[in-house]
Backbone atoms as SQL, in Angstrom:
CREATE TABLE atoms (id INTEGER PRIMARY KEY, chain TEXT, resi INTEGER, resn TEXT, atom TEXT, x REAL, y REAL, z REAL);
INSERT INTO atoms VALUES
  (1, 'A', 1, 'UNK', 'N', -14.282, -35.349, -11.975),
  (2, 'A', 1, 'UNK', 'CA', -14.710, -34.748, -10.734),
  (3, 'A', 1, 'UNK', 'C', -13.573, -33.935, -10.102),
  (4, 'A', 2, 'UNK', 'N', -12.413, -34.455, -10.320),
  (5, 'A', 2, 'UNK', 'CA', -11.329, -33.634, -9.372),
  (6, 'A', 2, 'UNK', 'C', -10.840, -32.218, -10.537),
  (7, 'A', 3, 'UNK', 'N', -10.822, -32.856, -11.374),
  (8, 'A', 3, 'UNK', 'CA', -10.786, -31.536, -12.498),
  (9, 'A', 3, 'UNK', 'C', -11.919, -30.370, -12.052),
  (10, 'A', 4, 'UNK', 'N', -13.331, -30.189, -11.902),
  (11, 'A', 4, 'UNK', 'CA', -13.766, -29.867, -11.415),
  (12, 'A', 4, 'UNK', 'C', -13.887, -29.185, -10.033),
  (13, 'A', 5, 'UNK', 'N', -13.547, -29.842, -9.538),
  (14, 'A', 5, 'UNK', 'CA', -12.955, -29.413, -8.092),
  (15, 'A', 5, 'UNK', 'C', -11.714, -28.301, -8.095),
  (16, 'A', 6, 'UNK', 'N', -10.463, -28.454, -9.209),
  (17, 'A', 6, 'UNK', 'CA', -9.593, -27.893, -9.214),
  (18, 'A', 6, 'UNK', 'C', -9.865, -26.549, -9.263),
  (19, 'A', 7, 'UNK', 'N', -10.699, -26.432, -10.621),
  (20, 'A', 7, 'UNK', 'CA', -11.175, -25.548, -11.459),
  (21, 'A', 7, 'UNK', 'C', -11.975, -24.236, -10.540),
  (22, 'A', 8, 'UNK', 'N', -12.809, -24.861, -9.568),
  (23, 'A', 8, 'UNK', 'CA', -13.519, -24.175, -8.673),
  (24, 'A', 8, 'UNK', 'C', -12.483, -23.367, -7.805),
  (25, 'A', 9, 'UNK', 'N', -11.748, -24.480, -7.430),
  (26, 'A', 9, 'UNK', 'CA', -10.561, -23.588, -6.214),
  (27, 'A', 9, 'UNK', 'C', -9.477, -22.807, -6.553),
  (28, 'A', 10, 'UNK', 'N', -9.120, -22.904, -8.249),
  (29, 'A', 10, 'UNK', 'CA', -8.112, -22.253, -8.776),
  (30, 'A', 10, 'UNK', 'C', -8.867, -20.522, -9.074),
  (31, 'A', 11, 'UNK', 'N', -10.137, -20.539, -9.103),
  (32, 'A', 11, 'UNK', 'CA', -10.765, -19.233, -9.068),
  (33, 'A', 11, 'UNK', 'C', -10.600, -18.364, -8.243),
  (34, 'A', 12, 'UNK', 'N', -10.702, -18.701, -6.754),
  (35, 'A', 12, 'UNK', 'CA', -10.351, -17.802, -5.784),
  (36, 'A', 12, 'UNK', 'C', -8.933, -18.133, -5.219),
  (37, 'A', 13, 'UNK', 'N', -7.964, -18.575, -6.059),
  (38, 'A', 13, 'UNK', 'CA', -6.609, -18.190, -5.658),
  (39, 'A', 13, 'UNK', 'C', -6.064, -17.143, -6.673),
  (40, 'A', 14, 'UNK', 'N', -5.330, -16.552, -5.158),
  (41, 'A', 14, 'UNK', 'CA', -4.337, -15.720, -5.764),
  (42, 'A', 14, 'UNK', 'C', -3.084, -15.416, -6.086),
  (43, 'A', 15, 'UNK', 'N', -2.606, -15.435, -7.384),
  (44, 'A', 15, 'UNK', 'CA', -1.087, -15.544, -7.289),
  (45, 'A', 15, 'UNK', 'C', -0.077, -14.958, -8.442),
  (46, 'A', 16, 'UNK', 'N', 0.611, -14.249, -6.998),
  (47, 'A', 16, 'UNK', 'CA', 1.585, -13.373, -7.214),
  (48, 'A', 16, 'UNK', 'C', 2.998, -13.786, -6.922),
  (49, 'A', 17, 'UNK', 'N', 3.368, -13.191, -8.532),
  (50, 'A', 17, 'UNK', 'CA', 4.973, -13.204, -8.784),
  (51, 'A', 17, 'UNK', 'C', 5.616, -12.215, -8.762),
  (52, 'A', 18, 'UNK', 'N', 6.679, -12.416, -8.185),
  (53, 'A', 18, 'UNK', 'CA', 7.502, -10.849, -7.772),
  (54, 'A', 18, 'UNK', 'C', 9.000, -11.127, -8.446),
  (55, 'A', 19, 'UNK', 'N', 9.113, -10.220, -8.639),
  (56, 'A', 19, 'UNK', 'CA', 10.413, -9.959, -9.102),
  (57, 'A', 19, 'UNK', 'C', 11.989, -9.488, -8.496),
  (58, 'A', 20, 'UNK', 'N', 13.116, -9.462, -8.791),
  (59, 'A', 20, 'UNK', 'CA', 14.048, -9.005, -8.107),
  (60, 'A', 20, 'UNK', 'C', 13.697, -7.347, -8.135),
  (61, 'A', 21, 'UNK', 'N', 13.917, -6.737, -7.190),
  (62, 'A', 21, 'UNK', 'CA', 14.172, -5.014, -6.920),
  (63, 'A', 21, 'UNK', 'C', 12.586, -4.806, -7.090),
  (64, 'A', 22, 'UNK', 'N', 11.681, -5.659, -6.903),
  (65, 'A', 22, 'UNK', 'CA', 10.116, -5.606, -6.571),
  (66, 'A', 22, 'UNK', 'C', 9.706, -4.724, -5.255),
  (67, 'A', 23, 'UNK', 'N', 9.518, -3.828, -4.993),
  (68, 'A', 23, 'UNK', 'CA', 8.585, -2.664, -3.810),
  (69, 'A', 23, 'UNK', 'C', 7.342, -3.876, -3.477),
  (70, 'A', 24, 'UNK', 'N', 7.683, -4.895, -2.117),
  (71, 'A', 24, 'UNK', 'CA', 6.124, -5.371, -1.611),
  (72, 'A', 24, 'UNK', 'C', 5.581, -4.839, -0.213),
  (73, 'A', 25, 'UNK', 'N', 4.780, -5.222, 0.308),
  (74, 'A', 25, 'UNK', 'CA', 4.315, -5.266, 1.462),
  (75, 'A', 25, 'UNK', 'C', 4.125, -6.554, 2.156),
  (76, 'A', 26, 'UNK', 'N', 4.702, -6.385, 3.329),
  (77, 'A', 26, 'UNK', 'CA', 4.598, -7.676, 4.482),
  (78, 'A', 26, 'UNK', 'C', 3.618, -7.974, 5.219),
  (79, 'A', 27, 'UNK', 'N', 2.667, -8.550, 5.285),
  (80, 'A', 27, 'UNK', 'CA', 2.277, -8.966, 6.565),
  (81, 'A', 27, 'UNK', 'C', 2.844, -8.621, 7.780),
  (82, 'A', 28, 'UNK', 'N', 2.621, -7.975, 8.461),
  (83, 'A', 28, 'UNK', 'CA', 3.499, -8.040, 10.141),
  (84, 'A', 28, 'UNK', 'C', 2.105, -7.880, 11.206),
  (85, 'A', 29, 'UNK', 'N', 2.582, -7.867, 12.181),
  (86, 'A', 29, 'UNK', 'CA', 1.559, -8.029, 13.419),
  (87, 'A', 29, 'UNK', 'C', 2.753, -7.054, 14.354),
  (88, 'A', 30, 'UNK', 'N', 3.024, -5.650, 14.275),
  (89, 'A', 30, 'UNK', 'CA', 3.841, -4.809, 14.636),
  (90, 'A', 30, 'UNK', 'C', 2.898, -3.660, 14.805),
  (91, 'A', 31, 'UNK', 'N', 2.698, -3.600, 16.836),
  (92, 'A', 31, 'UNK', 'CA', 1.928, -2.480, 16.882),
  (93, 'A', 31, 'UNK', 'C', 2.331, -1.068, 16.396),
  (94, 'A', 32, 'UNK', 'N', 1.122, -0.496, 15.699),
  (95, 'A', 32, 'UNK', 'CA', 1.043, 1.305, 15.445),
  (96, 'A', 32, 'UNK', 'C', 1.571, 1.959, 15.909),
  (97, 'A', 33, 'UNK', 'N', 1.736, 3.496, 15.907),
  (98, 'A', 33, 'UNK', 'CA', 1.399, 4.585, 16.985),
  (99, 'A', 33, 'UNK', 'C', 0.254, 5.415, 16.473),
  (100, 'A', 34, 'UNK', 'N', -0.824, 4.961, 16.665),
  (101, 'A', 34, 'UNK', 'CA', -1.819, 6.418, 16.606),
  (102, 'A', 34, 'UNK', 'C', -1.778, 7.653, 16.935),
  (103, 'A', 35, 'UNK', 'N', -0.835, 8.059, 17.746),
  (104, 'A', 35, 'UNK', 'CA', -0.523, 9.141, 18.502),
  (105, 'A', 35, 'UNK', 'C', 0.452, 10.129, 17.270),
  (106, 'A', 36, 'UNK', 'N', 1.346, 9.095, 17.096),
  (107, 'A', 36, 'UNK', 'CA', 1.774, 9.903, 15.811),
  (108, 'A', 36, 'UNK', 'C', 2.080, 9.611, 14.425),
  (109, 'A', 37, 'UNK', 'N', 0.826, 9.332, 14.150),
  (110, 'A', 37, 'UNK', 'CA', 0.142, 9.099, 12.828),
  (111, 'A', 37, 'UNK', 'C', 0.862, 8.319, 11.972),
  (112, 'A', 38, 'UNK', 'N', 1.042, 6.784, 12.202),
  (113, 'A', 38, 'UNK', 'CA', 1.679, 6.394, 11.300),
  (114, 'A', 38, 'UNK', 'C', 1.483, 4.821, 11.312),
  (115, 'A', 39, 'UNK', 'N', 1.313, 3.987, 10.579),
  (116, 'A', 39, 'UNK', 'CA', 1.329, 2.178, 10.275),
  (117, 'A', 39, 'UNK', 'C', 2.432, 1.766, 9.950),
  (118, 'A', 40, 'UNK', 'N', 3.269, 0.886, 11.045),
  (119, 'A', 40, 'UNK', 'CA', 3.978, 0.470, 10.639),
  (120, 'A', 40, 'UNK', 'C', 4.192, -0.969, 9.901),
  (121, 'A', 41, 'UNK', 'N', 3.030, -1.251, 9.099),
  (122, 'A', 41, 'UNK', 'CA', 3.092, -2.371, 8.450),
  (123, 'A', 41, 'UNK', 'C', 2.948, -1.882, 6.942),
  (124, 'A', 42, 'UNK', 'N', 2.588, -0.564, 6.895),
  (125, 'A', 42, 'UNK', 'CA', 2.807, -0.430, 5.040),
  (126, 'A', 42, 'UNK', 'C', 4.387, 0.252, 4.925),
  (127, 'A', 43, 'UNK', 'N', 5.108, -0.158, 5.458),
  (128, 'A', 43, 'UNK', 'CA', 6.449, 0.365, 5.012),
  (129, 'A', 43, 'UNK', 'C', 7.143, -0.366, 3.699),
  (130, 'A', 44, 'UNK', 'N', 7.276, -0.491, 2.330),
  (131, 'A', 44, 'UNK', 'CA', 7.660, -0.944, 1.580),
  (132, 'A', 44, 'UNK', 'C', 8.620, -1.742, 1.750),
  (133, 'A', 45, 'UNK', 'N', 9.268, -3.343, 1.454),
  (134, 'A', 45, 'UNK', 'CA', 10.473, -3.841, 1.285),
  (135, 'A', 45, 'UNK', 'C', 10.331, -4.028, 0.286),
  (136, 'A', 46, 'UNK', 'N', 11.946, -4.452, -0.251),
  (137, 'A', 46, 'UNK', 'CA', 12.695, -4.719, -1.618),
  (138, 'A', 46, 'UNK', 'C', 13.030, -6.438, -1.645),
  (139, 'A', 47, 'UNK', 'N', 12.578, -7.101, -2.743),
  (140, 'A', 47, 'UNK', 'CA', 12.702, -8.459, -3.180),
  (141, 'A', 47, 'UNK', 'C', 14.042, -8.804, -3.448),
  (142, 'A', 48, 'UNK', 'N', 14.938, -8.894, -3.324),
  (143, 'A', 48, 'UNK', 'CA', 16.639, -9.170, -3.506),
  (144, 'A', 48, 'UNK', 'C', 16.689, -10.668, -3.870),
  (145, 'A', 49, 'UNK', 'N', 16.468, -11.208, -3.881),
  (146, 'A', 49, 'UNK', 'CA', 16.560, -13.066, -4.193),
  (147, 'A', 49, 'UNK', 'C', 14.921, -13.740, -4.029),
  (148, 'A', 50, 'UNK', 'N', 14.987, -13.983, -5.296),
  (149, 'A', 50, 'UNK', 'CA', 13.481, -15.761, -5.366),
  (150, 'A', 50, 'UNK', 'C', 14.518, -16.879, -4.864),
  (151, 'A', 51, 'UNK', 'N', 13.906, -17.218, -3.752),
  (152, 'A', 51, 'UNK', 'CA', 14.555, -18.547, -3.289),
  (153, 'A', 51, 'UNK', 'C', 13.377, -19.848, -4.017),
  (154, 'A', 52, 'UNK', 'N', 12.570, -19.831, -4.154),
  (155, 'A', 52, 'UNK', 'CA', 11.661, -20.318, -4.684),
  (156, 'A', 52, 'UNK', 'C', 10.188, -19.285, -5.383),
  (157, 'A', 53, 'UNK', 'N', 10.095, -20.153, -6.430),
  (158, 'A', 53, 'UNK', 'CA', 8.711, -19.443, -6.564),
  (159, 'A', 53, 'UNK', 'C', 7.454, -18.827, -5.823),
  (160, 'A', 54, 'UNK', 'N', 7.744, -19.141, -4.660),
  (161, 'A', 54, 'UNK', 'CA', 6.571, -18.882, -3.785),
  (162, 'A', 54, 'UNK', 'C', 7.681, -18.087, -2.989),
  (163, 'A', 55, 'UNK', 'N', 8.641, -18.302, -2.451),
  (164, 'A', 55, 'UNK', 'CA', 9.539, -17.752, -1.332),
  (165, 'A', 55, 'UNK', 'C', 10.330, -16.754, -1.884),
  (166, 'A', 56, 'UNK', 'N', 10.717, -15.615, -1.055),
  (167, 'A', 56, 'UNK', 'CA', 11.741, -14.646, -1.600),
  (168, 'A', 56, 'UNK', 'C', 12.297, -14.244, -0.193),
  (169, 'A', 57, 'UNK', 'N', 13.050, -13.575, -0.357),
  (170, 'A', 57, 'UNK', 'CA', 14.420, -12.876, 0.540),
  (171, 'A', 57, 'UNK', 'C', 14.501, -11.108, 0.142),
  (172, 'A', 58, 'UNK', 'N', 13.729, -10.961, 1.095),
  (173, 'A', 58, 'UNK', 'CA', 13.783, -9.544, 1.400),
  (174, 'A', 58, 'UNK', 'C', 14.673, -8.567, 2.229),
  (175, 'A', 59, 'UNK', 'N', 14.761, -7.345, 1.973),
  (176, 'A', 59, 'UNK', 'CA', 15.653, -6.375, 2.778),
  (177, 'A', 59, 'UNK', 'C', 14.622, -5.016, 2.562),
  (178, 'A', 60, 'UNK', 'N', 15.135, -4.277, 4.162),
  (179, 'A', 60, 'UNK', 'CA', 14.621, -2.790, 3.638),
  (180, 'A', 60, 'UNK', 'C', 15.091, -1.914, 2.674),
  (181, 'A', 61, 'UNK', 'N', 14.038, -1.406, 2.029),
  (182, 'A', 61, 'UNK', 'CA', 14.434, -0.383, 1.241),
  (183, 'A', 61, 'UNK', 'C', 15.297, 0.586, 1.234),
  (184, 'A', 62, 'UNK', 'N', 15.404, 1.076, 2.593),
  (185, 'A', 62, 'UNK', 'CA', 16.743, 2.025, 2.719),
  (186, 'A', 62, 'UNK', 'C', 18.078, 1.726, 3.165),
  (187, 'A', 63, 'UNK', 'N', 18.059, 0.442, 3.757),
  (188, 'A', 63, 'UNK', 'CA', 19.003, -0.186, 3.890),
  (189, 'A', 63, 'UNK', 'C', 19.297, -1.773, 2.665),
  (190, 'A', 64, 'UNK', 'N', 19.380, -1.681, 1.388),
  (191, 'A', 64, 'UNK', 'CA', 19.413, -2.742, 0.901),
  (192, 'A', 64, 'UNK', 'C', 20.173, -3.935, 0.889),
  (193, 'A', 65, 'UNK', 'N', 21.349, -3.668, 1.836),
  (194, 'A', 65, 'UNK', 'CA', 22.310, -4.614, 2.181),
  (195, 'A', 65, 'UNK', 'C', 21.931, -5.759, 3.793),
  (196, 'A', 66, 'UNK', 'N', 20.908, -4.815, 4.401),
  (197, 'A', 66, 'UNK', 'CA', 20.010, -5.590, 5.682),
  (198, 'A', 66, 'UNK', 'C', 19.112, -6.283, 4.974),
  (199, 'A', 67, 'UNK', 'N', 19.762, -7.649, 5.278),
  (200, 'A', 67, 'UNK', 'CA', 18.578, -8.861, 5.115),
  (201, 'A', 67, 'UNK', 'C', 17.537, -9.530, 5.963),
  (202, 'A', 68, 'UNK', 'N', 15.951, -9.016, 5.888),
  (203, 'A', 68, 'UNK', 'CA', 15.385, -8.993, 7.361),
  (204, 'A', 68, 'UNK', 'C', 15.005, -10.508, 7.413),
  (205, 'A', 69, 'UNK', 'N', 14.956, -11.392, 6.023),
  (206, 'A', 69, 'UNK', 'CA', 14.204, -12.619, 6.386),
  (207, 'A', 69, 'UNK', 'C', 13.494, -13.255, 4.894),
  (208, 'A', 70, 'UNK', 'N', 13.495, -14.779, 5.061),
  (209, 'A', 70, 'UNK', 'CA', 12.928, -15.255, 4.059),
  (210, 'A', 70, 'UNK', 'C', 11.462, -15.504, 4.160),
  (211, 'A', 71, 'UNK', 'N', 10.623, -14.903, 3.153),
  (212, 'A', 71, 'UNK', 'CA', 8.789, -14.536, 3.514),
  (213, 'A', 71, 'UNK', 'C', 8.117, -15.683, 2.556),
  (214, 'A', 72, 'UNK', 'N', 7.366, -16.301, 2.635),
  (215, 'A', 72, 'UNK', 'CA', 6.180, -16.831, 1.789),
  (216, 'A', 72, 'UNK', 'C', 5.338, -15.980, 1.059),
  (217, 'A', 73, 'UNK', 'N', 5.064, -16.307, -0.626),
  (218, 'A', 73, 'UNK', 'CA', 4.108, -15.317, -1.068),
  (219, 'A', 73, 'UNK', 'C', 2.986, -15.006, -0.731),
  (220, 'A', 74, 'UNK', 'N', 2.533, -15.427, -0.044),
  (221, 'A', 74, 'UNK', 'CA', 1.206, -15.296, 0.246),
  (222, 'A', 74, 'UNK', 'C', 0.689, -14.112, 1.796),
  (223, 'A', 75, 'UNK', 'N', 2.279, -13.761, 2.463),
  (224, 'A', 75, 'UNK', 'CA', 2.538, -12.839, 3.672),
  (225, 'A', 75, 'UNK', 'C', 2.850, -11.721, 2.619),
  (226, 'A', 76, 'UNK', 'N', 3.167, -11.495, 1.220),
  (227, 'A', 76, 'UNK', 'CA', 3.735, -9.992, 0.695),
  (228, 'A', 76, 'UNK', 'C', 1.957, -9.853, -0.410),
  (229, 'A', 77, 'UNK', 'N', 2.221, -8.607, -0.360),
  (230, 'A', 77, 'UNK', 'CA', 1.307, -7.954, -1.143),
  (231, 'A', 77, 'UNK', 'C', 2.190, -6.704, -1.798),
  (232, 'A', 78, 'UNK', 'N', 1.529, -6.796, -3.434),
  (233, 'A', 78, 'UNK', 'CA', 2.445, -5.751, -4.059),
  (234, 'A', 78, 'UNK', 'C', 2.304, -4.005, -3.768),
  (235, 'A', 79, 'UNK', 'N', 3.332, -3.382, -3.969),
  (236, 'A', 79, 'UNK', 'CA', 3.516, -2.384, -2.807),
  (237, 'A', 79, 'UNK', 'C', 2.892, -1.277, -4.378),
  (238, 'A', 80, 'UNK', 'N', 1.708, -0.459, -4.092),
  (239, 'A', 80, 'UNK', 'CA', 0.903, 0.795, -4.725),
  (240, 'A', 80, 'UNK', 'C', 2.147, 1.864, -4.876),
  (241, 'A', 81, 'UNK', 'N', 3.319, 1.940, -4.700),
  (242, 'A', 81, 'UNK', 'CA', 3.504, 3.240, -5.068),
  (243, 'A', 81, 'UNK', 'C', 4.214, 4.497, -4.200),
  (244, 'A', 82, 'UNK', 'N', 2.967, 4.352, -3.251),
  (245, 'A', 82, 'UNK', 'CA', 2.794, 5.704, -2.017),
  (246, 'A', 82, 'UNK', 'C', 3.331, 5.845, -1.260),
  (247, 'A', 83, 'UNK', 'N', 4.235, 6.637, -0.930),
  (248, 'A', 83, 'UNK', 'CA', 5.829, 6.225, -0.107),
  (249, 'A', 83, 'UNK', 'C', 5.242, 7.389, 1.364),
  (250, 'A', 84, 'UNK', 'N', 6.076, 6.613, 2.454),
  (251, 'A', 84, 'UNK', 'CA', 5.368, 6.975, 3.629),
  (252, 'A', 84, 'UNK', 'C', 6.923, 7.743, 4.455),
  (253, 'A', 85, 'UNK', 'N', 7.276, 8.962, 4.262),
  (254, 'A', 85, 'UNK', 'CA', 8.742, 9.031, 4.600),
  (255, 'A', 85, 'UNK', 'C', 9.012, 9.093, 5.942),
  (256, 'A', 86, 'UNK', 'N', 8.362, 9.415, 6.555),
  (257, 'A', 86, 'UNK', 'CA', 8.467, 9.837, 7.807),
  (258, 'A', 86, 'UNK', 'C', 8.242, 8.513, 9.220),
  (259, 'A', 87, 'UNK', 'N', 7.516, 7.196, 7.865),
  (260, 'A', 87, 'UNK', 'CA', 7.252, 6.016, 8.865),
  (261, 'A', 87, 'UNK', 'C', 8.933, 5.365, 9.655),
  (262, 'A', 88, 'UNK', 'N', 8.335, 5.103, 10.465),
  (263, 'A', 88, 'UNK', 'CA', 9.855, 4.073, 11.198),
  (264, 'A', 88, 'UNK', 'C', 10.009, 2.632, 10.395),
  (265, 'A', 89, 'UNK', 'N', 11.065, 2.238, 10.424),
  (266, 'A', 89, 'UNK', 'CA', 11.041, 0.830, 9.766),
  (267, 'A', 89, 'UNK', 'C', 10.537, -0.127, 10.843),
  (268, 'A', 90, 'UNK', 'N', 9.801, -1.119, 10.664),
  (269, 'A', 90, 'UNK', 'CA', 9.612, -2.184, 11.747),
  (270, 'A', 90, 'UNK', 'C', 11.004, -2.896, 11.949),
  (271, 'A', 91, 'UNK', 'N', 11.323, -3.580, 12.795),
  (272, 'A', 91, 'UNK', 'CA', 12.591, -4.525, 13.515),
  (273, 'A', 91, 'UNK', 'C', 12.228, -5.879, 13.948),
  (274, 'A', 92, 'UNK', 'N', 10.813, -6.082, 13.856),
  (275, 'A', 92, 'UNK', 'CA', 10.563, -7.510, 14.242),
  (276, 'A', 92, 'UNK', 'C', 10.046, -8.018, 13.180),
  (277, 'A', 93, 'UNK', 'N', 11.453, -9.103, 13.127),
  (278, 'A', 93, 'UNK', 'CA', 10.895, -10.197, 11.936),
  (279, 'A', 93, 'UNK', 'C', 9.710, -11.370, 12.718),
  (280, 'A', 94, 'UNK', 'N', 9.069, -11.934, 10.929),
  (281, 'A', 94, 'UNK', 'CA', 8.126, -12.586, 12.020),
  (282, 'A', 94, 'UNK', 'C', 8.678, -14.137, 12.744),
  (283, 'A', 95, 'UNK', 'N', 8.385, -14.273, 13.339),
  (284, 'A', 95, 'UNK', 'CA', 8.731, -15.731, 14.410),
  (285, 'A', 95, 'UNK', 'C', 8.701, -16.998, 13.696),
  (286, 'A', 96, 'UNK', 'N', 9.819, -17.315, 13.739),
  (287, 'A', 96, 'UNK', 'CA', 10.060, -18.835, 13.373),
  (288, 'A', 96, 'UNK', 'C', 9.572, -19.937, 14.071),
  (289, 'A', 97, 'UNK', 'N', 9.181, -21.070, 13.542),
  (290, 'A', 97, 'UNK', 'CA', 8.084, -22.218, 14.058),
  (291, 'A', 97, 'UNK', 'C', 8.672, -23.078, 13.809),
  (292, 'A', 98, 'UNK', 'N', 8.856, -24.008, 15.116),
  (293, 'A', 98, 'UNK', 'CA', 9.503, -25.015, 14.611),
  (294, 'A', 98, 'UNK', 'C', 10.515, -25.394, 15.382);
């Protein structure tokens, strides 16, 4: 029965492994500007250290020596490619609990 059970819930998980010098996307909750056209939550970061399999240690891309924070896999999504040059970098890491 629990085999079963596993089996069901291992279907709709998802899971992603990233690599060192990996392009992801963060989760953030960092308002827009609509005004001048731009999201500041698809800005690409760079994977610099797996602290764990699930956890990594990220920095921005243009700054690779700024370390913004250690993320859970399940806050990054892998980054398509499509480079946004003109976006601002976000500055707010997300909030520690606890």
């Amino acid at each position: 029965m629990q085999d079963k059970r596993k089996e069901i819930a291992d279907k709709g998980r998802r899971v992603n492994y990233f690599h060192v010098g990996s392009k992801v996307l963060v989760k953030t909750h960092v308002i827009s500007s609509n005004q001048r056209g731009f999201t500041s939550k698809f800005v690409p970061h760079l994977v610099t250290e797996v602290v764990t399999p699930n956890s990594y240690i990220l920095t921005i891309c243009h700054e690779p020596m700024r370390i913004i924070g250690i993320y859970h896999g399940s806050d990054l999504l892998p980054h398509s490619g499509l480079e946004m040059p003109d976006a601002p970098i976000p500055m707010v890491p997300k909030r520690k609990r606890g």
